[in-house]
LONUFI-797978 format. One record per residue (C-alpha): chain; x, y, z. Coordinates in nm, 2 decimals, padded with zeros to 4 digits. Each point is the difference from the previous one (the first is absolute). Last residue first. Layout:
// residues N
<c A&east X&north Y&up Z>;
...
// end
This chain:
// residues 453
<c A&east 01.58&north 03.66&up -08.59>;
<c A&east 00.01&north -00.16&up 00.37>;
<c A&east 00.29&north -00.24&up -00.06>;
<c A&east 00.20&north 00.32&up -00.20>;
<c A&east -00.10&north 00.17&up 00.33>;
<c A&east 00.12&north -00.27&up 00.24>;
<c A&east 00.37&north 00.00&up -00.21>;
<c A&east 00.02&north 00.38&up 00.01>;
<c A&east -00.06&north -00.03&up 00.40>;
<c A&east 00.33&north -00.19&up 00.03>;
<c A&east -00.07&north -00.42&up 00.10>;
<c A&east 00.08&north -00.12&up 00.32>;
<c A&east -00.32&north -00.26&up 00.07>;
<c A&east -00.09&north 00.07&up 00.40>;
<c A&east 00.01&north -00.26&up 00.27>;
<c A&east -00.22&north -00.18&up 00.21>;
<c A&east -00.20&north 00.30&up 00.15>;
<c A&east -00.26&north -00.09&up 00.22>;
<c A&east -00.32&north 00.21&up -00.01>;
<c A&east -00.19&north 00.01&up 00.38>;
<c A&east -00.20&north -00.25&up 00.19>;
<c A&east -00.21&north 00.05&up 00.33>;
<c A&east 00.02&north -00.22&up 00.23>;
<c A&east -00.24&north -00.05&up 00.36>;
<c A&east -00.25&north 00.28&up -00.03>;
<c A&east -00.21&north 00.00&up 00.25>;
<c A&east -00.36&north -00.06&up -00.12>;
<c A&east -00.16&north -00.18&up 00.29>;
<c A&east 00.02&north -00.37&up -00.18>;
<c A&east 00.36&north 00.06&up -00.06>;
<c A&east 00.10&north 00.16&up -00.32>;
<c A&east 00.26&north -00.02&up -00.31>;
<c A&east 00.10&north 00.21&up -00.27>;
<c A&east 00.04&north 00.03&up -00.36>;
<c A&east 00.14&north -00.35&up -00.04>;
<c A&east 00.07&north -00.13&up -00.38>;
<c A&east 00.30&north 00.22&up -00.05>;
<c A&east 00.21&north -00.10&up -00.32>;
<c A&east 00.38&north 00.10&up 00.05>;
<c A&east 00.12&north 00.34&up -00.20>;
<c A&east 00.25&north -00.04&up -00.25>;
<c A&east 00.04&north 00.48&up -00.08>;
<c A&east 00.13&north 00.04&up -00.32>;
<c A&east -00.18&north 00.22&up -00.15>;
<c A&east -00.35&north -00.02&up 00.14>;
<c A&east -00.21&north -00.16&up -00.30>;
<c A&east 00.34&north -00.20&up -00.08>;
<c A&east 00.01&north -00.13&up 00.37>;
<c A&east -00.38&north -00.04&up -00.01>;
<c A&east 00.07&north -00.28&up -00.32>;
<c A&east 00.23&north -00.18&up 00.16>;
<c A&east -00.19&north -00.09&up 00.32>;
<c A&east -00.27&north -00.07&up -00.23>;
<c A&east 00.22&north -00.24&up -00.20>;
<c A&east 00.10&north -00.17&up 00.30>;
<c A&east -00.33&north -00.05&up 00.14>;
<c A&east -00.09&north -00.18&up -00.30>;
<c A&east 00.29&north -00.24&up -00.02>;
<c A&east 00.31&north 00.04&up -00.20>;
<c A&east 00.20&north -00.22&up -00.22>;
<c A&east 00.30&north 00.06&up -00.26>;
<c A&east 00.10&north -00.29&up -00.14>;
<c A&east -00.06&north 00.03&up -00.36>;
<c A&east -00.27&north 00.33&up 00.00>;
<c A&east 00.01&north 00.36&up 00.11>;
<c A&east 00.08&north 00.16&up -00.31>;
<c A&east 00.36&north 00.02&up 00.05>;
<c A&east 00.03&north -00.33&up 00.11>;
<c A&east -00.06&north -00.14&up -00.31>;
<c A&east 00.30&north 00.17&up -00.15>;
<c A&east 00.18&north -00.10&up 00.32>;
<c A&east -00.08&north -00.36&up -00.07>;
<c A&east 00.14&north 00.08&up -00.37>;
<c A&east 00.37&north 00.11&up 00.15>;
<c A&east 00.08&north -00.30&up 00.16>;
<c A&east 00.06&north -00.08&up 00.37>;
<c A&east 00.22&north -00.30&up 00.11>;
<c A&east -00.14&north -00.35&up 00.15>;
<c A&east 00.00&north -00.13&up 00.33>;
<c A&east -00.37&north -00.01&up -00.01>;
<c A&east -00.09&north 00.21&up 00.27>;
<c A&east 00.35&north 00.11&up 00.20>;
<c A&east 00.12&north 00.09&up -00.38>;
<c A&east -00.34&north 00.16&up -00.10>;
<c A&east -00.06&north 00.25&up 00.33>;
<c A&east 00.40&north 00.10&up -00.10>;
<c A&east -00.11&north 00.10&up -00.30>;
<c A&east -00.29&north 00.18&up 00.09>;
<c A&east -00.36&north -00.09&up 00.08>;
<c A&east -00.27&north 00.20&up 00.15>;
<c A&east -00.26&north -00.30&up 00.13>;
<c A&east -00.25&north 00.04&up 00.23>;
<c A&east -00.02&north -00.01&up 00.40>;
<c A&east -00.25&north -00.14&up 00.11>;
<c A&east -00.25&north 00.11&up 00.21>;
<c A&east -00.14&north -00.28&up 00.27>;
<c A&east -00.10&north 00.19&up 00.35>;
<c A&east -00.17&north 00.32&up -00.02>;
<c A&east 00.13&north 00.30&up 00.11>;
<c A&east 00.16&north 00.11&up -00.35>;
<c A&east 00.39&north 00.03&up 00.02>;
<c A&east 00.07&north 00.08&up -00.35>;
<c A&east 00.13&north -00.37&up -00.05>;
<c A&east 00.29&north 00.01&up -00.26>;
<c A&east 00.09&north 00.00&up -00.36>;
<c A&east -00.17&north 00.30&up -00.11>;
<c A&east 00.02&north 00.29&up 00.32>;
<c A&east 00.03&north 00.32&up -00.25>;
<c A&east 00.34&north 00.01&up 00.09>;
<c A&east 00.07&north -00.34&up -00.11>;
<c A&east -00.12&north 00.04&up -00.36>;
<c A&east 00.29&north 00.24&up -00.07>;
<c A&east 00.25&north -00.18&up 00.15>;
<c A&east -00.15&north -00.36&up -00.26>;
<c A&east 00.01&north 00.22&up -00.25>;
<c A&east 00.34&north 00.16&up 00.06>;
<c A&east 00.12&north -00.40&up 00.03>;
<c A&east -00.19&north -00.05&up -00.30>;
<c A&east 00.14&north 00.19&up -00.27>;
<c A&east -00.01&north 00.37&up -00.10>;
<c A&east 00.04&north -00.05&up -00.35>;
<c A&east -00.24&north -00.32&up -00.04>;
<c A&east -00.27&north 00.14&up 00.20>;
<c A&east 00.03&north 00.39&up -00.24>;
<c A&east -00.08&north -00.31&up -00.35>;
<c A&east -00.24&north -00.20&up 00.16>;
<c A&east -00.17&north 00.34&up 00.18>;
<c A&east -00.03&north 00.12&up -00.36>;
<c A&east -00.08&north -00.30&up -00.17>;
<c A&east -00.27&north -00.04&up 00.27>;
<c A&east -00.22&north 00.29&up -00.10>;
<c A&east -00.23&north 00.07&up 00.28>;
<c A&east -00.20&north 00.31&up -00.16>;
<c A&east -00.01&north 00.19&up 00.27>;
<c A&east 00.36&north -00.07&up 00.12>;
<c A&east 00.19&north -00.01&up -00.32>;
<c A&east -00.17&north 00.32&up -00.14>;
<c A&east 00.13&north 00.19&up 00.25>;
<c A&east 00.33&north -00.21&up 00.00>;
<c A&east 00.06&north 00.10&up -00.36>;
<c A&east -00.14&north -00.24&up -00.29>;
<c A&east 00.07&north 00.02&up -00.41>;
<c A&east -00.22&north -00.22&up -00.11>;
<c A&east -00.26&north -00.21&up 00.20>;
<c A&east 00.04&north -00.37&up -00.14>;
<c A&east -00.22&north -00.19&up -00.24>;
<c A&east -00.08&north -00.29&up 00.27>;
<c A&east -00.04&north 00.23&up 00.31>;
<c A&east 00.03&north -00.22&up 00.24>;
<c A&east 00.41&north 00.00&up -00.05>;
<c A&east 00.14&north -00.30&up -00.11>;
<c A&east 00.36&north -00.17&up 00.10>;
<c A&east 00.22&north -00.13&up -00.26>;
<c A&east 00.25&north -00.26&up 00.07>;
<c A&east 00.33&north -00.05&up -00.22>;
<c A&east 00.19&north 00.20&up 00.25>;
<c A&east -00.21&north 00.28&up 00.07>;
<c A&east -00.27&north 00.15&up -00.21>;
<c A&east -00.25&north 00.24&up 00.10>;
<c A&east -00.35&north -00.01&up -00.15>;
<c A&east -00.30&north 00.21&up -00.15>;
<c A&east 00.16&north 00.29&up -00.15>;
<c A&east 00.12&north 00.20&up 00.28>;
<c A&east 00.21&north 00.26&up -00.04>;
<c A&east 00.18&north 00.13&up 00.31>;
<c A&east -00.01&north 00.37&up 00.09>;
<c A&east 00.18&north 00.20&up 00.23>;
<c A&east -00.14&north 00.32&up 00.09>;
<c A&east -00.13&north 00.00&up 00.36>;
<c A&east 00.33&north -00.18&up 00.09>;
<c A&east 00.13&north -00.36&up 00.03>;
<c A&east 00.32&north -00.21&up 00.07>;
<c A&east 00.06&north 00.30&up 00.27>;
<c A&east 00.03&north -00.28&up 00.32>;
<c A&east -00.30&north 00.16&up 00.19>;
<c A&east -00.22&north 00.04&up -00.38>;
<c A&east 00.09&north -00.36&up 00.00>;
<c A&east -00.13&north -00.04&up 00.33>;
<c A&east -00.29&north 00.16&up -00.05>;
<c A&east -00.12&north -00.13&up -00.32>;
<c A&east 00.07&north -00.34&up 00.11>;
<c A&east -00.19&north 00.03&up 00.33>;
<c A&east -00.24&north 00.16&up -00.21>;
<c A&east -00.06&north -00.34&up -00.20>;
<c A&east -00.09&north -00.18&up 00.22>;
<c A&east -00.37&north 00.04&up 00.04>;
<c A&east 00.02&north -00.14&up -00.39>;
<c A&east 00.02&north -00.35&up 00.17>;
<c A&east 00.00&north -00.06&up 00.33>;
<c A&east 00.00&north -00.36&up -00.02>;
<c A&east -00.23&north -00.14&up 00.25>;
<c A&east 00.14&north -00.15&up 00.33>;
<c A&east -00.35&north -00.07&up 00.21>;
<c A&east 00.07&north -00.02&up 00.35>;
<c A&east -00.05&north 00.35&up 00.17>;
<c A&east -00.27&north 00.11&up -00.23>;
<c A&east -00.13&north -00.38&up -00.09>;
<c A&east -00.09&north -00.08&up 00.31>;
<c A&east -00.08&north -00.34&up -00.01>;
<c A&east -00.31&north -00.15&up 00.13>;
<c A&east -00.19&north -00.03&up -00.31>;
<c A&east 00.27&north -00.15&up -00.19>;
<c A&east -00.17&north 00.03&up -00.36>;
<c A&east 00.08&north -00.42&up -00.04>;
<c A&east -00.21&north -00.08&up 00.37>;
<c A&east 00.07&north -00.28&up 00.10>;
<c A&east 00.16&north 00.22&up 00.34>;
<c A&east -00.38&north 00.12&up 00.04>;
<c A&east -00.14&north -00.34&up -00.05>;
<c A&east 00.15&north -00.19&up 00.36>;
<c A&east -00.13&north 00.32&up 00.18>;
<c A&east -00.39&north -00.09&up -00.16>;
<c A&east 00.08&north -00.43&up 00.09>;
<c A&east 00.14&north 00.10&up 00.38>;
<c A&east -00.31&north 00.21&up 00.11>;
<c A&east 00.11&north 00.35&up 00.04>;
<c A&east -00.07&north 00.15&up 00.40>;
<c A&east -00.19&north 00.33&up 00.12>;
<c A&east 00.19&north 00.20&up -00.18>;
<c A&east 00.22&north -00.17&up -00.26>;
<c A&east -00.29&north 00.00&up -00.22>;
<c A&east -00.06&north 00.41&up 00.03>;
<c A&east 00.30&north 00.04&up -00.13>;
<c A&east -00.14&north -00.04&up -00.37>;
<c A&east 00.24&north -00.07&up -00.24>;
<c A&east 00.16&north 00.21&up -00.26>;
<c A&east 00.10&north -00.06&up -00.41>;
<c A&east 00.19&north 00.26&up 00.01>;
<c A&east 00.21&north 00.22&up 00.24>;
<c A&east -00.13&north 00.32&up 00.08>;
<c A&east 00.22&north 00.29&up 00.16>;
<c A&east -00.17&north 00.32&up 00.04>;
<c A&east 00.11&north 00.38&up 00.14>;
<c A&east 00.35&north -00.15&up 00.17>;
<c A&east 00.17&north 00.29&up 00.13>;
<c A&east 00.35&north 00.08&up -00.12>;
<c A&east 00.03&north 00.31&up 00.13>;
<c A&east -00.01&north 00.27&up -00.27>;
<c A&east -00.07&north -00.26&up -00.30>;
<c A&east -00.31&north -00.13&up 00.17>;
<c A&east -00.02&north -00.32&up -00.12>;
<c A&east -00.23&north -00.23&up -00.22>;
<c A&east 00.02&north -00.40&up -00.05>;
<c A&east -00.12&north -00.22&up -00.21>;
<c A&east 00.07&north -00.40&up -00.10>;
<c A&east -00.18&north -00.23&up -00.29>;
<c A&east -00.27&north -00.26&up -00.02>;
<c A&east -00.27&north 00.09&up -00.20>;
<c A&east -00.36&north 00.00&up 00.07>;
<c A&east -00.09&north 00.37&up 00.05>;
<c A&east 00.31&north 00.21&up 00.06>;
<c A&east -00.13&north 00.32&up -00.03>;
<c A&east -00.26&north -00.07&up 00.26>;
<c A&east 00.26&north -00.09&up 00.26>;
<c A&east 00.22&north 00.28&up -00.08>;
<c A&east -00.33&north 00.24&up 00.06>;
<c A&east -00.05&north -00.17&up 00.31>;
<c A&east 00.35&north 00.05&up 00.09>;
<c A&east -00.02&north 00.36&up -00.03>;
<c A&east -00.35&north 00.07&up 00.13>;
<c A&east 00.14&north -00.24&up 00.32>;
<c A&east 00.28&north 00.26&up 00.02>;
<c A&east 00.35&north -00.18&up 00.15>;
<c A&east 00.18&north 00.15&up 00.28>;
<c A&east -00.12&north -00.20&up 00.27>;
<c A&east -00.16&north 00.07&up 00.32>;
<c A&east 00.04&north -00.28&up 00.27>;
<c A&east -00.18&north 00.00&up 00.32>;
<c A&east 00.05&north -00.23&up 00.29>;
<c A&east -00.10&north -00.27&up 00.13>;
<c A&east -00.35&north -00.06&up 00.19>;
<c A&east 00.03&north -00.03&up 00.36>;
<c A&east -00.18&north -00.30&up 00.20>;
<c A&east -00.21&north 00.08&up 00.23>;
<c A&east -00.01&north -00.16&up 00.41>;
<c A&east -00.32&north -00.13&up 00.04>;
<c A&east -00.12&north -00.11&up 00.33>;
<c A&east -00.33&north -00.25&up 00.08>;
<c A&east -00.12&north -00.06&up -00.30>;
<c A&east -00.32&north -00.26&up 00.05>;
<c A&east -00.14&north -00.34&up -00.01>;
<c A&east 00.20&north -00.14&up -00.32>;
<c A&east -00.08&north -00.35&up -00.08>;
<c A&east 00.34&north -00.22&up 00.08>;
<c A&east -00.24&north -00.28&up 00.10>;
<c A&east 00.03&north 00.01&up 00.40>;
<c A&east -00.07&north 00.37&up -00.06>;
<c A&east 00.19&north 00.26&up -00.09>;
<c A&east 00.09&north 00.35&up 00.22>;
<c A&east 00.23&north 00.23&up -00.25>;
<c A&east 00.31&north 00.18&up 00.04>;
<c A&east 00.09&north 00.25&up -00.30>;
<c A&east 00.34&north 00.02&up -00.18>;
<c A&east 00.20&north 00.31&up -00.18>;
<c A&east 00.27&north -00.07&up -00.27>;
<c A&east 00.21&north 00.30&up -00.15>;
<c A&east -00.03&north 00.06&up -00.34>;
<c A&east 00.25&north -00.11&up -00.26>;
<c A&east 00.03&north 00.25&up -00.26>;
<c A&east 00.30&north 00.19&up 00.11>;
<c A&east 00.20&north -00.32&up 00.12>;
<c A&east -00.13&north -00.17&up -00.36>;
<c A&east 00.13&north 00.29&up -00.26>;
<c A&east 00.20&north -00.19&up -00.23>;
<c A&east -00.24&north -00.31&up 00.01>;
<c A&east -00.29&north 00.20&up 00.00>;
<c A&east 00.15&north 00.23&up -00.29>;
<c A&east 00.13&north -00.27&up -00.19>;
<c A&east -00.07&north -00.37&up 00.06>;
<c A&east -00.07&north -00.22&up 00.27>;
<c A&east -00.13&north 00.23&up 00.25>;
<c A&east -00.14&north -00.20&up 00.36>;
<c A&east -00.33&north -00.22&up 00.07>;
<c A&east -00.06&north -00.19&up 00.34>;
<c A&east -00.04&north -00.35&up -00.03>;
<c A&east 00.32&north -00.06&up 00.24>;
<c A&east 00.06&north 00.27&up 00.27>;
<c A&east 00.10&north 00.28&up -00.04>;
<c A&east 00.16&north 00.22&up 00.34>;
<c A&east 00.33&north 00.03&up -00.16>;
<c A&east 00.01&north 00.01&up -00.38>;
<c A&east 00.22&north 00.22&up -00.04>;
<c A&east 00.25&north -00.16&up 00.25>;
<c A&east 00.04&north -00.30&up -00.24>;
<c A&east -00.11&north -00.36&up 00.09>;
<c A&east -00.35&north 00.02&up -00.09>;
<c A&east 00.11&north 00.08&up -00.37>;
<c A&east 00.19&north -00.31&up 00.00>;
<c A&east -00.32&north -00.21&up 00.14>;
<c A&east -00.24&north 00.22&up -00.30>;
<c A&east -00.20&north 00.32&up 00.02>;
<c A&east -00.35&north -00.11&up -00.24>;
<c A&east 00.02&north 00.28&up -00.27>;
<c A&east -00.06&north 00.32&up -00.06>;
<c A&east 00.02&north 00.21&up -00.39>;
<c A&east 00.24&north 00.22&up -00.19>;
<c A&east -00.10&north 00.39&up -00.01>;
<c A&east 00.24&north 00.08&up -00.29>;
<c A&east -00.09&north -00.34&up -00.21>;
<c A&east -00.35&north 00.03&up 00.09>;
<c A&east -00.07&north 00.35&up -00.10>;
<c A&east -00.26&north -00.05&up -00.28>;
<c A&east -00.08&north -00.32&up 00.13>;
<c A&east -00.33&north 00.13&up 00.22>;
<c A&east 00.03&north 00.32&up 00.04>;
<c A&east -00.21&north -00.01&up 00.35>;
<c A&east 00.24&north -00.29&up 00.17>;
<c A&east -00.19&north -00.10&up 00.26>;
<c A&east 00.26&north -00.21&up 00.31>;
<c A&east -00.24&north -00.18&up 00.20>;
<c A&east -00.09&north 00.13&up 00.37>;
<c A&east -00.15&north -00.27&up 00.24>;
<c A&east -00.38&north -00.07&up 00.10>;
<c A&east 00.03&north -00.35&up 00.19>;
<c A&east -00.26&north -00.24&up -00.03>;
<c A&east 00.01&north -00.30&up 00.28>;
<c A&east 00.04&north -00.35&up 00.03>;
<c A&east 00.07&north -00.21&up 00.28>;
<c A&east -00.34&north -00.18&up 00.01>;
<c A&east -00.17&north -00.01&up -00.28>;
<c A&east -00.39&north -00.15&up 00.07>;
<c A&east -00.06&north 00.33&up 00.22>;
<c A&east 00.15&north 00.25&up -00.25>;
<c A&east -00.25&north -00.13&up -00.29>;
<c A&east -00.18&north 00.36&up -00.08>;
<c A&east 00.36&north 00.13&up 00.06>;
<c A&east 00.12&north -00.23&up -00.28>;
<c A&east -00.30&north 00.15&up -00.22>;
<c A&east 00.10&north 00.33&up 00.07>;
<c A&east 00.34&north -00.01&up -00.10>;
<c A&east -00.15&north -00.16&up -00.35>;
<c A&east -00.23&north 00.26&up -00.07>;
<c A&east 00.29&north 00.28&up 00.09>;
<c A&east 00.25&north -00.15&up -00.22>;
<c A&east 00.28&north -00.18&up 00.08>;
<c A&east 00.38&north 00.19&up -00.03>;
<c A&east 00.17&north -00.31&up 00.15>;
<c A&east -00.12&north -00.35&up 00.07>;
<c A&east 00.15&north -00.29&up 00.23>;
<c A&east 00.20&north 00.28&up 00.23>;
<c A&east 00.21&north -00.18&up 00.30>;
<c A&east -00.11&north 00.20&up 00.29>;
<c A&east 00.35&north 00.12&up 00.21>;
<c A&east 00.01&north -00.19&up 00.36>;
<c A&east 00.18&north -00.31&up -00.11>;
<c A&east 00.28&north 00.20&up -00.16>;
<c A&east -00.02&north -00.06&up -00.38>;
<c A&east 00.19&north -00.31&up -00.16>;
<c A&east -00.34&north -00.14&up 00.00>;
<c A&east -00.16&north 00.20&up -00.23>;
<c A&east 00.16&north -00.13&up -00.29>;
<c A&east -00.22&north -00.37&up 00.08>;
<c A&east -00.31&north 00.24&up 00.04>;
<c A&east 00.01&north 00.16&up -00.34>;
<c A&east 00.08&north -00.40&up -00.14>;
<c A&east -00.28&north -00.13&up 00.16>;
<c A&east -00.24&north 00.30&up -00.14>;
<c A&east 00.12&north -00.04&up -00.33>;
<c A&east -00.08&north -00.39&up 00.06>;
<c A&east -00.34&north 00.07&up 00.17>;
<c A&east -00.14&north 00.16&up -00.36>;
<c A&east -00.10&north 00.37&up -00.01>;
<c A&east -00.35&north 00.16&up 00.01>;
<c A&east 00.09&north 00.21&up 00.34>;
<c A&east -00.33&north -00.19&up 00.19>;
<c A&east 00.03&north -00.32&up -00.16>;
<c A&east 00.38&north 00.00&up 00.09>;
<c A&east -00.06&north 00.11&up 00.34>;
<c A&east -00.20&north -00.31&up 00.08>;
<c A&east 00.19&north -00.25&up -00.11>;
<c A&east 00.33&north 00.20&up 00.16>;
<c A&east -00.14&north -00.04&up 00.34>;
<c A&east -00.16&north -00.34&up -00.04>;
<c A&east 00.38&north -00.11&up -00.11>;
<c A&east 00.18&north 00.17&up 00.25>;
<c A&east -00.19&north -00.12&up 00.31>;
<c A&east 00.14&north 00.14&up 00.35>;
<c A&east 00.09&north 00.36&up -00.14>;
<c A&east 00.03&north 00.24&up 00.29>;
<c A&east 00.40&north 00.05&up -00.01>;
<c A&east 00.00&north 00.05&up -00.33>;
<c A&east -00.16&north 00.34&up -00.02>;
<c A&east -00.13&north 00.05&up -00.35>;
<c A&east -00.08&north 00.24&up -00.28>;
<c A&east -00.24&north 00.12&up -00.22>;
<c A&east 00.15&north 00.36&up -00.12>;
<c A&east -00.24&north 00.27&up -00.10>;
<c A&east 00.19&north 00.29&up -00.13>;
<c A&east 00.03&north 00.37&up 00.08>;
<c A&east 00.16&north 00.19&up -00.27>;
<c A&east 00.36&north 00.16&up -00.04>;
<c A&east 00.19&north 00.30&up -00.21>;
<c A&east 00.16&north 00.05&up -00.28>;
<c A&east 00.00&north 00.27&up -00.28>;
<c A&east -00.16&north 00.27&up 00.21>;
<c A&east 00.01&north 00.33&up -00.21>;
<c A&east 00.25&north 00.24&up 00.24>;
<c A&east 00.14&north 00.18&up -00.30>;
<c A&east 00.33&north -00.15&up -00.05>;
<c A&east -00.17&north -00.31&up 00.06>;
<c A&east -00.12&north -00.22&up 00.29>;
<c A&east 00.07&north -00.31&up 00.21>;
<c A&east -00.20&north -00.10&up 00.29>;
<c A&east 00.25&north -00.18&up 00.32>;
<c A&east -00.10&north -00.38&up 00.09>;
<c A&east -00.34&north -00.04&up 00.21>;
<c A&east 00.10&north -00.13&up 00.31>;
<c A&east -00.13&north -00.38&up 00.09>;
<c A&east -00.14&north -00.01&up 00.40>;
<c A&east 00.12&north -00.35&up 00.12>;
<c A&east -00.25&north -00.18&up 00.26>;
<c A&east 00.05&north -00.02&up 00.34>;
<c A&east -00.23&north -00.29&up 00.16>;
// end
């Protein structure tokens, strides 16, 4: 009988070369079909010796039938070493079934890195169909989300198989050949596990989005997304009632709030303002606004934080101390069609071309944004709000990162890199990724330095 060798899917590291994912051998109780002559007695038995009921059992081996008659149809995954023993100890009264040690996916960070890591899952009759996939057969597991999904022809090992002698039974005699499989290959990322570790910790409980680049090349040092979930249930196969509770969820466990979550940017804003109207000469150094509190348009008033106002205020003083009449008052002059410009070049209002599937792309509205929107015209109070990074204007986490090493670096809209390199199993180096330039914001040197003051 020739029996399928599993190959162990590609480890991932960090920056560093601190493992981050790798596999461990599991026991697998499994089953040949074809030397199964009482199924009822068969799965009796079995079910004492795994501590399951027979209907769990009935229904394992009713989804193993869409596999090829000669792959083992697995009844219990990841058992432990007592119980693999024990249904060796009864090997003679089982015919048919037989413990295979295969690699599970073991995710050493636990949920810290879940949402950028992603997680395996049973590969399904479409996924069969596509030329990816060649050579899987049904039961096997395959990326379903981020990283392994992303990265599946580099992870995906290489399937060896072995020829055995069995008796009349199915009971193994001996190996006879063994052809390997080949693990997959080796990915190296640019995140520091100190780094995201540290992110994890200052989070604690609450739910919330970070992410850290390298302003020079736009490497990602951490990206959390909270609440997490452990990867390590996906691995080896998620019972239907846990995967039915993680979508219940109200904290969204399994979203990834730094490419997904749209978040107000808020304050963060408010040098895109101060640049651009530095750009269009509405502002200098020198020119002061008085704030006392509010700024009136129209018959509506709109508040700064500061509830007794900050006096006299220059753009210095604007910036650290985050005075909103200020940016109300410069918003409203420049307008925001020169907002919305302004905005663009720093790569708001579009995806930033991160490598993992699902970024959105924010909100930077303008007037025409409004028309096509809500068929309605612009008025001069939404860019008032505008101006300090509120009303429509919507970013996600990634965004605001990407935005934030362009004014670190001057100008300079660099794409997030998640990939530092990638090996095979012998340590060739099979990509190596480099800083990709998106675009650069135009502004004149006297602008960046009034930013930097």
């Amino acid at each position: 009988r020739v029996l399928s060798l599993a190959a162990p899917r590609g480890p991932i590291y960090d920056r560093n070369g601190v493992l981050l994912v790798d596999n461990r051998p599991s026991f697998t109780i499994s089953v040949m079909r074809q030397d199964v002559f009482n199924l009822d007695a068969l799965l009796q038995k079995l079910a004492g010796l795994l501590g399951t009921d027979v209907e769990t059992l009935e229904e394992r081996w009713a989804r193993g039938s869409r596999f090829p008659i000669y792959r083992p149809v697995p009844l219990a995954t990841d058992v432990s070493r007592e119980v693999m023993e024990q249904v060796l100890e009864h090997s003679t009264d089982l015919p048919g079934v037989l413990v295979e040690v295969l690699p599970v996916r073991d995710y050493l960070e636990k949920g810290s890195e879940a949402h950028l890591v992603g997680y395996l899952g049973e590969v399904t009759e479409r996924e069969l169909g596509l030329d990816l996939f060649e050579g899987l057969q049904p039961g096997d597991y395959v990326g379903k989300s981020a990283l392994e999904k992303a990265y599946e022809p580099y992870l995906q090992g290489q399937k060896g198989q072995r020829l055995v002698e069995v008796d009349v039974k199915g009971k193994l005699l001996k190996q006879l050949e063994v052809d390997p499989a080949l693990p997959g290959n080796k990915i190296f990322l640019t995140i520091s596990r100190d780094v995201q570790r540290a992110a994890d910790q200052a989070f604690g409980d609450q739910s919330g989005a970070a992410v850290a680049l390298d302003v020079r090349t736009g490497e990602v040092l951490a990206m959390l997304s909270r609440p997490t979930f452990d990867p390590a249930l996906f691995a080896s196969g998620i019972e239907s009632e846990e995967w039915a509770q993680l979508p219940k969820d109200p904290r969204h466990p399994l979203q990834n709030k730094v490419l997904t979550g749209l978040y107000s940017p808020a304050s963060t804003f408010k040098m895109i303002v101060a640049l651009a109207a530095l750009r269009d000469g509405i502002v200098n150094n020198h020119r002061v606004i008085d704030c006392e509190g509010s700024f009136s348009l129209g018959d509506a008033r709109f508040r700064c934080w500061k509830k007794d106002g900050h006096g006299r205020t220059d753009l210095k003083k604007a910036l650290r101390e985050s005075c909103d009449v200020w940016f109300y008052q410069v918003g409203l002059e420049l307008g925001i069609d020169k907002l919305e410009a302004a905005a663009r070049e720093f790569g708001l209002g579009a995806p930033v071309g991160f490598p993992l599937a699902g970024e959105k792309s924010g909100v930077i509205p303008s007037r025409n944004w409004k028309r096509q929107r809500f068929n309605a015209p612009w008025y001069g109070g939404e860019t008032v709000i505008a101006s300090i990074g509120q009303g429509y204007v919507l970013a996600t986490p990634i965004q605001l990162a990407v935005m934030t090493a362009a004014l670190a670096n001057h100008g300079d809209v660099l794409q997030p890199q998640i990939i530092r390199r990638i090996e095979d199993w012998k340590g060739k180096v099979l990509q190596e990724s480099e800083p990709q330039l998106l675009g650069h914001a135009d502004f004149a040197e006297e602008a960046w330095r009034a930013i930097d003051s």
